[in-house]
N, C-alpha and C positions, 0 to 999 in steps of 0.2 A: 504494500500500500504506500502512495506517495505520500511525504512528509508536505504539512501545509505550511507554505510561507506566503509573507506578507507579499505586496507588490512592490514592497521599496525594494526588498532583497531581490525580490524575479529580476525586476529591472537593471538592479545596479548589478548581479551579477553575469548578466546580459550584453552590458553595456563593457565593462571591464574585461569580457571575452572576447566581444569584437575587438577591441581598441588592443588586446594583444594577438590576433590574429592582423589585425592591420599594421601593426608593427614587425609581424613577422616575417609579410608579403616586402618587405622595404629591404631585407638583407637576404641572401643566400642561403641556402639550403644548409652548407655545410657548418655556415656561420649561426645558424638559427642549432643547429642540432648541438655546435658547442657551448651556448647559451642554455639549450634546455638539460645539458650535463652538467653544468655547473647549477642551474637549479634544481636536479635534484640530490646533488650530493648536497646541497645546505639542505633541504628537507630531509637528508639523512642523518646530519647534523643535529637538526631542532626535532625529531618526531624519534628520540631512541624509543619509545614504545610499540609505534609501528614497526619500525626495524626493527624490535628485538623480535615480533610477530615471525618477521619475516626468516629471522635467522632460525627461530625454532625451528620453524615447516623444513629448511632445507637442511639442519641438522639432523631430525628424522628421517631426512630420504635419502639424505648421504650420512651416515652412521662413520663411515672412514674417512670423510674428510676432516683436516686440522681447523681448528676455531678461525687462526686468518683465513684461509681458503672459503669459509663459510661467510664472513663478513663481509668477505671481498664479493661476491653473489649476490648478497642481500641489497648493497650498494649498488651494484651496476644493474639489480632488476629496479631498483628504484630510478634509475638514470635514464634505463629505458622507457621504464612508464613514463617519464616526463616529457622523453623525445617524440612517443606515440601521439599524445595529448595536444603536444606545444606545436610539435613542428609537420610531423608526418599523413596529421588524419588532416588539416588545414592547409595541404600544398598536393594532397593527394589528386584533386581533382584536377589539378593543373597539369598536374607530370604525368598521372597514368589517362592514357588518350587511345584511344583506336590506331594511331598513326605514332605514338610515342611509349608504350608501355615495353618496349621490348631493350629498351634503357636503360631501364629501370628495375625489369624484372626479368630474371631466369626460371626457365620451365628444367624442371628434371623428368626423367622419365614417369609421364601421363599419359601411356598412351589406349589406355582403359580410359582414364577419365575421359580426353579426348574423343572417342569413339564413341561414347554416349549422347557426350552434348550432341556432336555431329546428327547423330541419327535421332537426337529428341527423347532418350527413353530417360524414364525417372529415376532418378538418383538421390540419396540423402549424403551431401558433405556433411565431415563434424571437423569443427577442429577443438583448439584452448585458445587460453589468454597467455600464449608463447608466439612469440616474433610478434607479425602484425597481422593480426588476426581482422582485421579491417579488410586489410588489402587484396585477400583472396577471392570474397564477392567481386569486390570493386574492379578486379581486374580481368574475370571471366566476364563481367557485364560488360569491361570496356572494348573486349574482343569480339563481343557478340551474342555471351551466350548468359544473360543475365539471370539470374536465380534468386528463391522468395527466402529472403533469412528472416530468422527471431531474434528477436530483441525486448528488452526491458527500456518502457520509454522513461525517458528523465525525470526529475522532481520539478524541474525548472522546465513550464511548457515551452519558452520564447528560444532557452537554449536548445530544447528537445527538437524543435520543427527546425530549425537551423542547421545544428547538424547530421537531420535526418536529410535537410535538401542535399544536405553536401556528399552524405554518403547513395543516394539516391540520380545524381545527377548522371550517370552514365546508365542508367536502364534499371541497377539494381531495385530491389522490392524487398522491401522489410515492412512487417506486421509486428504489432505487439505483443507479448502474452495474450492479454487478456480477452479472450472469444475466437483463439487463434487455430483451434481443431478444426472447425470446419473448411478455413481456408487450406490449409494446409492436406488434409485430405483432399479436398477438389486437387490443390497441383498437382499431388500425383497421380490420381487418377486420370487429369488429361498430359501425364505425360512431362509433367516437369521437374525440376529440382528442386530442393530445398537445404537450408545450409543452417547447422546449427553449431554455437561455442556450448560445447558440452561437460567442464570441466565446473558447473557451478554446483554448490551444495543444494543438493534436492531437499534438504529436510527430516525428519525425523520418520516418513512415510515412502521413502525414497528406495531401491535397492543398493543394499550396501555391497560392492565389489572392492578387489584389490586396487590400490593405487598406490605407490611408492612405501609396501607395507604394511599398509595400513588399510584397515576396510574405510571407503568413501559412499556414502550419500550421493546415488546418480540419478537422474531424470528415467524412467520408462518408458515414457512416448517416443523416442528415437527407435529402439528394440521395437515398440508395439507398431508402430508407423511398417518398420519396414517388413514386420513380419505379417502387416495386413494386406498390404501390396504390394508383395514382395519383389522389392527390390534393393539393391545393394546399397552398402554404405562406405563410401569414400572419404579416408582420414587425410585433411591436407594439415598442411606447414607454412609460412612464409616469414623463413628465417633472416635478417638482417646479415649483410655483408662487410665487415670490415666500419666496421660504425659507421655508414653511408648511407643515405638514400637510395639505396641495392637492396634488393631481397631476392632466395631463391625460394624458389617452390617445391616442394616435395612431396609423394605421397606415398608413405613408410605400410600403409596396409588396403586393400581394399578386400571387404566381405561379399562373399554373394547369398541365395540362399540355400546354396548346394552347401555351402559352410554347417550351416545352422540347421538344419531341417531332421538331424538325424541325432542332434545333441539332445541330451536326457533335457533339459532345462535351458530352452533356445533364450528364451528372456536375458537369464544368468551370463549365457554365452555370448551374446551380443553387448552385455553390455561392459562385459568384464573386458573383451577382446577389446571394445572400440577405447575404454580408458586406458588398457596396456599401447595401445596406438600413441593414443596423447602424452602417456609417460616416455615415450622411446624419443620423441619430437622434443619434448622436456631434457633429456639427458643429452640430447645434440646441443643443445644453446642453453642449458639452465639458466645463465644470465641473461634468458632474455622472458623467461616466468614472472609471472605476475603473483612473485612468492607472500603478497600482503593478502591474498584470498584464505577466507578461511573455510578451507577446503573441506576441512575435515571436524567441524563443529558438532554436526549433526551423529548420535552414534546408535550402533543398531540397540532392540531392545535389550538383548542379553547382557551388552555391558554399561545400559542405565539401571536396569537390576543389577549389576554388579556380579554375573551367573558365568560362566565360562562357556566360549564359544559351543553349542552346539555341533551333535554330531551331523547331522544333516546339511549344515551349513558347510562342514569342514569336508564332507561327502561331494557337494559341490565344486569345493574347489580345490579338491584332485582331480574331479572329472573336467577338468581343464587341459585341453592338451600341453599348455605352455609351462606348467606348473610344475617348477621342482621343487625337491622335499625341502631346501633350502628356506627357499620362499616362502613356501608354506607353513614354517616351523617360525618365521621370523612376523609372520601375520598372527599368526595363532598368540606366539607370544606377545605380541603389542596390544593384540584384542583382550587377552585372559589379565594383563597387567593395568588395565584402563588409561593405557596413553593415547589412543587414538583421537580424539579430541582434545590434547591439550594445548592448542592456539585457537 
């Protein structure tokens, strides 16, 4: 539910966002990204609470890295979220163009993805909140092949429509949450795509699968979507290059429903595969995570009872093909010790 503000604040904080996107249009790209790096290391500076947030989550999912190694992550996802924000979602529209995005962006081997759009058949992209999770609508739209993404609209309606125009201006279609089933069923039924960031915390009602160890709180309409219409789901990436306005594209898994169709618990398996996707993408660029999510808040019921993981649960997720005893031994204990939510 949106937070109610006043109209001074809608305004002022409206008006203060233009005025530094107008400012930002006045210098270089490269020179805007070393300004938005220097803001956010002072925000990394003045917010140790958030940064410690952040240090936590990537301490838990790198277990062997050293305390500096860990700060140093925490910082530069901070530096990037500012570059996304400040400099790259408000130049975006100018640089990625039908005629200009091949400057900008590198395709890796896509060439499933590509064959779909081609031929029109329905597809579900996912990706996270790693690289610029922006720019992969934005830049299938700018090619030609524009697809309906979800989103959460703003608290601030004046900034919300603004830079919904800005991400919308090359063809892309984004809908709200809110009454967003129905649409989204009709796209794929006639044949389209849809594109969702899937790495948010579903809630206390949510399916809890592995993610860096740890059981997470995911969305089931992605899983339910595609196993109603069956059709596949496609994990992308767009990783930053060399701290530039470059990114490569990638796409580390795609499922079909020959995958899933024969799994004891196709839900389980779809949704567990699609967030080990997103952690594989996460471990190419950690510094470029949006390690301030609190990914992991929400926890199943067993360990708000404080009960040790069940067996049924733990039956699940051996019948995972990916799944070594490793792994398995290192979820189990994070879940039976109650640290899973501790950020």
């Amino acid at each position: 539910m949106a937070r109610h503000q006043s109209i001074w604040a809608i305004w002022s904080q409206y008006i203060a966002l233009r005025a530094v996107s107008g400012l930002v249009q006045c210098f270089g790209v490269r020179q805007n990204l070393r300004t938005a790096a220097a803001v956010g290391s002072l925000f990394s500076l003045t917010n140790p609470r958030r940064c410690r947030r952040a240090e936590v989550n990537i301490a838990y999912s790198f277990p062997h890295w050293s305390e500096e190694r860990i700060q140093q992550v925490a910082k530069q996802s901070l530096i990037n979220m500012f570059q996304l924000f400040m400099v790259d979602a408000l130049v975006m529209p100018r640089l990625i163009t039908s005629s200009s995005w091949s400057q900008y962006v590198q395709v890796g081997h896509l060439d499933q993805v590509v064959e779909r759009l081609i031929r029109h058949k329905p597809v579900i992209f996912v990706t996270g909140h790693c690289g610029n999770w922006e720019l992969l609508g934005f830049a299938l739209a700018a090619i030609g092949y524009p697809i309906t993404a979800l989103a959460r609209p703003l608290d601030n309606p004046l900034i919300d429509k603004w830079l919904m125009d800005i991400r919308q201006s090359q063809g892309l279609r984004i809908i709200t949450k809110w009454g967003a089933t129905p649409i989204l069923q009709d796209t794929l039924k006639n044949g389209g795509q849809l594109g969702f960031i899937a790495d948010q915390n579903a809630g206390d009602q949510g399916l809890f699968v592995p993610f860096f160890g740890r059981l997470a709180s995911s969305y089931k309409s992605i899983g339910l979507l595609a196993m109603r219409y069956n059709v596949p789901i496609i994990t992308g990436h767009a990783r930053r290059i060399r701290k530039s306005y470059r990114y490569e594209i990638t796409c580390p898994d795609v499922m079909t429903p020959d995958d899933w169709v024969d799994q004891p618990d196709p839900l389980f398996y779809i949704t567990s595969r699609f967030n080990r996707a997103l952690e594989l993408m996460i471990r190419r660029a950690p510094e470029q995570y949006l390690w301030l999510h609190r990914r992991w808040k929400s926890r199943p019921k067993h360990e708000r009872l404080g009960q040790p993981m069940p067996k049924r649960l733990i039956a699940k997720l051996e019948q995972l093909p990916w799944m070594t005893q490793g792994e398995l031994d290192l979820i189990i204990s994070n879940s039976n010790a109650g640290i899973g939510g501790a950020t």
